[in-house]
C-alpha positions in Angstrom: -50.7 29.0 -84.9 -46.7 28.2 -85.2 -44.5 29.5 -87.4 -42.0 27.3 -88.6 -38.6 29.0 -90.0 -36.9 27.1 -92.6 -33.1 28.8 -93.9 -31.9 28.2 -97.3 -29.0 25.6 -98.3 -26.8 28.7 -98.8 -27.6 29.5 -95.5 -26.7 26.4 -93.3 -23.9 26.3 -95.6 -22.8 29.9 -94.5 -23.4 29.0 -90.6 -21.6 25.9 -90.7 -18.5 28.0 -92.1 -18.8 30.3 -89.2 -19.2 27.9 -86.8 -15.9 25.9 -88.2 -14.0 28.9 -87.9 -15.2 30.2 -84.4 -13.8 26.3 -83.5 -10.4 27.0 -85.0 -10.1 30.5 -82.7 -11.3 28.6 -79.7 -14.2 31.2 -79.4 -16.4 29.2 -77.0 -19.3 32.6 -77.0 -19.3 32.1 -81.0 -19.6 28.2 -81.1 -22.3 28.7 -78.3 -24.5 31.1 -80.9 -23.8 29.6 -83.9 -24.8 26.0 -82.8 -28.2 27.6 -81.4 -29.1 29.2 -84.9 -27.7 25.7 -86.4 -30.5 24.0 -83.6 -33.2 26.6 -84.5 -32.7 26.7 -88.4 -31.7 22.9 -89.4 -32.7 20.4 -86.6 -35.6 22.5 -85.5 -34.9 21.5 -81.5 -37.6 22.7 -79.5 -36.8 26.0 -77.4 -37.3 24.3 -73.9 -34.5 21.7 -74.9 -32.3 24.6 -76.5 -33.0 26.6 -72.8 -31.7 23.6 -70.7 -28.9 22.6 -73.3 -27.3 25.8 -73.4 -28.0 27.2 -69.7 -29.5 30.7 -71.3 -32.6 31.5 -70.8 -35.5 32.1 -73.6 -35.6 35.5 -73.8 -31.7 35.4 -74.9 -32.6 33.1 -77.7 -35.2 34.6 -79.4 -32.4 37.5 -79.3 -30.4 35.8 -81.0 -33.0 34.3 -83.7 -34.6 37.7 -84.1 -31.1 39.5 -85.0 -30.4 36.9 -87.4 -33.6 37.3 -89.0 -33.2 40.7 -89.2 -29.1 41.1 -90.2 -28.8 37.8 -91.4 -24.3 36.8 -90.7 -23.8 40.3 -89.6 -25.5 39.2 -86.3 -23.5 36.4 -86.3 -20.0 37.9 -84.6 -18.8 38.0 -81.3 -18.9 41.2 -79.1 -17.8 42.0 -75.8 -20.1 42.3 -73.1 -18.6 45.2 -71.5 -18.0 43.0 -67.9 -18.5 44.0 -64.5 -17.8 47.7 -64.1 -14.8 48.7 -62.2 -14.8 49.4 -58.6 -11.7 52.3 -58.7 -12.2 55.1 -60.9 -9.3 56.8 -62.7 -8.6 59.1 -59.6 -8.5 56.2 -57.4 -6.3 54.6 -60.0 -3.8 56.9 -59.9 -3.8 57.5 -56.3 -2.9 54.5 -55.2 0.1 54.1 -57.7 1.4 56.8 -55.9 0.9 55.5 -52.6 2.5 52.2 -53.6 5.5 54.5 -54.8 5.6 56.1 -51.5 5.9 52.7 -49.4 4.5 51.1 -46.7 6.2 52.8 -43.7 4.8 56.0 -45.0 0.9 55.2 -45.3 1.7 53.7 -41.8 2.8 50.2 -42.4 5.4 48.1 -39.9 7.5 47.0 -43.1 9.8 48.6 -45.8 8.0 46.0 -48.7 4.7 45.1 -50.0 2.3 42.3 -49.8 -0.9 42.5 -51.2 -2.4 41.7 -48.3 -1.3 44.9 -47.0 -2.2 46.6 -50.5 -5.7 45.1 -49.9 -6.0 46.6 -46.5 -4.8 50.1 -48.2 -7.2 49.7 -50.8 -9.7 48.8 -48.0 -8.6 51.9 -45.8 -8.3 54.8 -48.7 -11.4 54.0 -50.8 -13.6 51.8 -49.5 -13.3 48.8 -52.1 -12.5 45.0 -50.6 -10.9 43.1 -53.3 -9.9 39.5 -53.4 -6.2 39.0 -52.6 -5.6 37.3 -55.8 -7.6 39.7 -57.5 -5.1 42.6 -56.1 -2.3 40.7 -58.4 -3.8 41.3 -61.3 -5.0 44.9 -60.8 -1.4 45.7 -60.1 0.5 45.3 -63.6 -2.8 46.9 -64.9 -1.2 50.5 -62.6 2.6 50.1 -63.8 3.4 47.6 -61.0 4.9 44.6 -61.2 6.6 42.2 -58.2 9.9 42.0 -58.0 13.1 41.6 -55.7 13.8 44.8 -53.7 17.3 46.1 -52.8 19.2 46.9 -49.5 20.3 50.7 -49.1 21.9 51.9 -45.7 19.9 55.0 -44.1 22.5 56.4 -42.3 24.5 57.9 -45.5 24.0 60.9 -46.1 22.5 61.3 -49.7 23.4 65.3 -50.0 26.7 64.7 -49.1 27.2 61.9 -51.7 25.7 64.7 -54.1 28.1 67.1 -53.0 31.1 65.0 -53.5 29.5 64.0 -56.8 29.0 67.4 -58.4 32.2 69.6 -57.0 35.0 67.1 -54.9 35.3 64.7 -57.7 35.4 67.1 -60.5 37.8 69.6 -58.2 39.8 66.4 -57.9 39.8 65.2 -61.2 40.5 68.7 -62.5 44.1 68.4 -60.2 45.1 64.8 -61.2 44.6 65.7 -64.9 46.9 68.7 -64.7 49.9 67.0 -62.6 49.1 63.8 -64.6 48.2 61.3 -61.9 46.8 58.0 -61.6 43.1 58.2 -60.5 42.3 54.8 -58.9 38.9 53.3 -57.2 40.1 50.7 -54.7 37.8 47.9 -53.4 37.9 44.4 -52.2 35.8 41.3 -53.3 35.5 37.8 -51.9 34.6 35.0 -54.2 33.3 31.6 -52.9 35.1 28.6 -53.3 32.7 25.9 -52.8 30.3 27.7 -55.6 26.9 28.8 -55.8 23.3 26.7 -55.4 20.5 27.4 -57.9 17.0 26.4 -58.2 16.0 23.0 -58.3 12.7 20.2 -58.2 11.1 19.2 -55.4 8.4 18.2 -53.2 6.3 20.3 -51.8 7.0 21.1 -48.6 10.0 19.9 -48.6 13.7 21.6 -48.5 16.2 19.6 -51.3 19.6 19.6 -49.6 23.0 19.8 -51.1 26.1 18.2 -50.1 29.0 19.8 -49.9 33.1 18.5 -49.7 36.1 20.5 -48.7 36.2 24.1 -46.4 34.0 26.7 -47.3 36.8 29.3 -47.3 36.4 32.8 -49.7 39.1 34.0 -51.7 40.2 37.7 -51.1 41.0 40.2 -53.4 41.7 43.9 -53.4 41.7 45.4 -56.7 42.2 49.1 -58.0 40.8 50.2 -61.2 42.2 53.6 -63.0 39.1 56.1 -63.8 40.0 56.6 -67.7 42.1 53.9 -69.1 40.5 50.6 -67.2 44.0 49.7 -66.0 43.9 46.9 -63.0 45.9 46.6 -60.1 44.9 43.5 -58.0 46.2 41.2 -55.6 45.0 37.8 -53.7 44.8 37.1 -49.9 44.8 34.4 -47.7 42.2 34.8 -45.2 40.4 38.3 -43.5 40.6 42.0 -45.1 43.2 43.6 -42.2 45.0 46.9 -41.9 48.2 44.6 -42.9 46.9 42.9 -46.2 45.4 46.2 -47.1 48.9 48.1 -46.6 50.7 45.4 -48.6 48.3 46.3 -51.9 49.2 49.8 -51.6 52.6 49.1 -51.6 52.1 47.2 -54.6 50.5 49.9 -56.6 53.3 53.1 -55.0 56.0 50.5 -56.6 54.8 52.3 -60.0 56.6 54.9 -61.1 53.8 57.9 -60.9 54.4 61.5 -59.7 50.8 61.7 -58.2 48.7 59.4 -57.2 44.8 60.2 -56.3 43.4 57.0 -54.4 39.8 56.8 -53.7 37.9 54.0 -51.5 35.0 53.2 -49.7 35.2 53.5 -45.3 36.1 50.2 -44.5 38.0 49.5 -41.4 41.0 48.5 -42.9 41.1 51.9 -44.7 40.2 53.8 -41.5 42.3 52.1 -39.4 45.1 54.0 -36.7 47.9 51.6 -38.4 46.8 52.7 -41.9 46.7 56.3 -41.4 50.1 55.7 -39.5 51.3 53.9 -43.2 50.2 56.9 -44.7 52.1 59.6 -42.8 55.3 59.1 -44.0 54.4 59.0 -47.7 54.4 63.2 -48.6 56.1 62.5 -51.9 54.7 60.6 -55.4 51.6 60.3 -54.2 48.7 62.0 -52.5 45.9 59.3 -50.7 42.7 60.6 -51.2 39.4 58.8 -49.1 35.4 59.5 -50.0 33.2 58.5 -47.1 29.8 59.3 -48.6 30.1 57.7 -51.7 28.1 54.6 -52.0 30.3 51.3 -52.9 27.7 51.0 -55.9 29.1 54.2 -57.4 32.4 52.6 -57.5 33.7 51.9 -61.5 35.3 48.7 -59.6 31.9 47.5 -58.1 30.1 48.7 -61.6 32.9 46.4 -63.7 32.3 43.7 -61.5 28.9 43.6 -61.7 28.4 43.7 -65.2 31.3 40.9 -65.3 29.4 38.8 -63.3 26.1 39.3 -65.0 28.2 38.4 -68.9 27.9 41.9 -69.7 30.6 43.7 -71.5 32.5 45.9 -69.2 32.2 49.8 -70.9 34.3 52.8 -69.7 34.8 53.3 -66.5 34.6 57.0 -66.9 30.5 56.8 -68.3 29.9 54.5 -65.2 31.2 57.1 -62.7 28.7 59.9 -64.8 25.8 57.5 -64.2 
């Protein structure tokens, strides 16, 4: 004998509701429920037809009816299914953020930056778990990581050395120029293109878009020289290569100011290390007092900080609180 289930007005009122609302948040496992119990309650499809409609098997649709019978709407909400469970465990998890952190060269890669084809293969190698490589970019931003340019640092500086300088020259230094009153300039040179800068544009795939370009692609040179507490710049063009000349002829721009002492700090270029600048030097033993810093990285420099943040429409702050950074 068949039982034949027959819902209220009230009823098909209340499911059509839901299912208008499951529409509106695009909840496809809602509409898929919802239009079963609609099937079952109102149009009274047969359950083979329901099976191959849907794709679920029977089993999952008398679930369905026999919750609804028994809790009526409440039944009638979505719920996660709890997924596949995951192959790395906490532990796992965190170890290979800090591997990542610690870099390729030193879990025995052949290059300074990852791919994650190589974080695959360390996924592989450390725990035993073969991910997709597309899978291994979503898993990422899930441990802190995300993909992004990296940065080019010299490895012959030496970084205790900077520190030093850092902690007791400079404020040793400082400490002098403030009691004899001197002018404590950072000195550094720029080039700017003249024939400008290319951006990102459309194309086809495959295929490289080419720009045309007029004139000589000459830079313009500049040395400038930035004081440490009131921002006050000293600069001056060139024509063509930084040399030991040009370089000279900017620091007799800046001894034509009348200052007692003068404390001038710059990266080691060759112009600054040069025989004939240390020769330019030698006879200068009054009003001014060159100074150079060989382990301090050009980033460090207020100039290179001021310039960045110039370039990047930032508003340039004092040069002091850049130095302490």
């Amino acid at each position: 004998m068949s039982i034949r289930i027959q819902a209220s007005a009230a009823t098909v009122k209340a499911l059509h509701t839901r299912l208008h609302q499951a529409s509106l948040k695009d909840d496809v496992r809602l509409v898929r429920r919802t239009t079963v119990l609609i099937d079952l309650l109102v149009h009274h499809v047969p359950m083979a037809v329901r099976c191959e409609r849907w794709g679920r098997s029977a089993s999952c649709l008398y679930d369905w009816q026999r919750a609804f019978l028994l809790h009526g709407l409440d039944s009638v909400v979505s719920r996660h299914g709890g997924g596949r469970p995951e192959k790395l465990t906490p532990k796992q998890k965190k170890r290979l953020g800090e591997l990542i952190e610690a870099g390729p060269l030193v879990v025995g890669g052949e290059t300074a930056c990852w791919t994650s084809g190589l974080i695959r293969g360390l996924i592989w190698r450390e725990f035993g778990v073969l991910y997709h490589c597309q899978y291994v970019g979503t898993l990422l931003p899930n441990l802190g990581v995300s993909f992004h340019k990296a940065r080019l640092v010299s490895d012959h500086l030496d970084a205790a050395r900077r520190q030093h300088w850092l902690q007791q020259e400079w404020p040793r230094m400082l400490r002098a120029a403030q009691r004899q009153q001197g002018l404590r300039l950072f000195e550094d040179a720029a080039s700017f293109a003249q024939w400008g800068s290319l951006s990102y544009t459309w194309a086809r795939r495959g295929q490289h878009p080419a720009v045309k370009t007029s004139g000589q692609r000459k830079g313009y040179k500049v040395f400038g020289a930035i004081e440490y507490v009131s921002g006050r710049l000293f600069d001056q063009g060139i024509e063509g290569r930084c040399t030991s000349d040009s370089s000279q002829g900017f620091l007799r721009m800046i001894l034509a100011h009348p200052r007692e002492h003068l404390f001038l700090i710059h990266d080691g270029a060759r112009y600054h290390t040069s025989q004939a600048t240390q020769q330019f030097w030698r006879p200068i033993t009054s009003g001014s007092r060159p100074l150079r810093c060989r382990p301090i990285r050009r980033t460090t420099s207020p100039l290179h900080i001021c310039g960045s943040r110039r370039r990047n429409g930032l508003p340039i702050i004092s040069t002091s609180r850049n130095l302490r950074r």
